[in-house]
N, C-alpha and C positions, 0 to 999 in steps of 0.2 A: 504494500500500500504506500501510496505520497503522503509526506509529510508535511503540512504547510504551517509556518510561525504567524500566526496574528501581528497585526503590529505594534498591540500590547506586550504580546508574549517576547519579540525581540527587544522594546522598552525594556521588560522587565527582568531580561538575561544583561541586558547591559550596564544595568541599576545595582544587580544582585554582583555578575563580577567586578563592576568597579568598585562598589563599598569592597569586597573581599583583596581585592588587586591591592589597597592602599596598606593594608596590613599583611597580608601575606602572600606575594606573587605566586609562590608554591599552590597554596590551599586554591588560587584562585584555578590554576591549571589541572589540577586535580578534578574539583568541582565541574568543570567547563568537557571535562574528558570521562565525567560519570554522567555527565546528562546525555552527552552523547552518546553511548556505552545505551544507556536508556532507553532513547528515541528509536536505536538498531532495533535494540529489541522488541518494541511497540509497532516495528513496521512490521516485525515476523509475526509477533503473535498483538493483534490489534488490542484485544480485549482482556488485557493484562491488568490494567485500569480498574481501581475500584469503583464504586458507586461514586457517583460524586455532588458536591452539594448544590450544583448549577444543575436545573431540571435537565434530563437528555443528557448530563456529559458524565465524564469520566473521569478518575485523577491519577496519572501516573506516579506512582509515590519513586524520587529519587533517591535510592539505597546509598544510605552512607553518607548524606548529607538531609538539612532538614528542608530541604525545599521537595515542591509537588509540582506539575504541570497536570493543570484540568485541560481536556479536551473531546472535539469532539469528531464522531465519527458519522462522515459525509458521505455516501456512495462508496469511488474507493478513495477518498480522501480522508486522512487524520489531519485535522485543527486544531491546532495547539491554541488555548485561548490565553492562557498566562503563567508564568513560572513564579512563582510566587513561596515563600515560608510557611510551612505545614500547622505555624501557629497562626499565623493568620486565617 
């Protein structure tokens, strides 16, 4: 399946690794190479994704870190609506 980033969702990967970039360049590269690690696998298996608190979506929970991306599933499209902190 394609994976498509919202333009929140890229906002919010930008937001998320520049606060981490200023204190830890490492953590930030890490972080940025488990999301992607993630999204692989979201394309293999679509419905890896919990229930999620946006009616109709989904949330990819990022292993290992405390962020989520909610999304959603279009035909054969996955949309990514935001990557966002799992406490939020």
């Amino acid at each position: 399946m394609k994976v498509v980033l919202s333009l929140q969702a890229r906002e919010d990967l930008r937001d998320v690794l520049g606060y981490i970039v200023e204190d830890t360049p490492r953590a930030a590269r890490s972080v940025l190479a488990r999301i992607r690690e993630r999204v692989e696998e979201l394309q293999r298996y679509p419905h890896i994704g919990r229930p999620g608190r946006v009616p109709g979506a989904r949330e990819l929970v990022i292993t290992g870190t405390p962020y989520l991306a909610p999304y959603l599933a279009v035909n054969d499209t996955l949309q990514i609506l935001r990557a966002c902190h799992g406490a939020r």
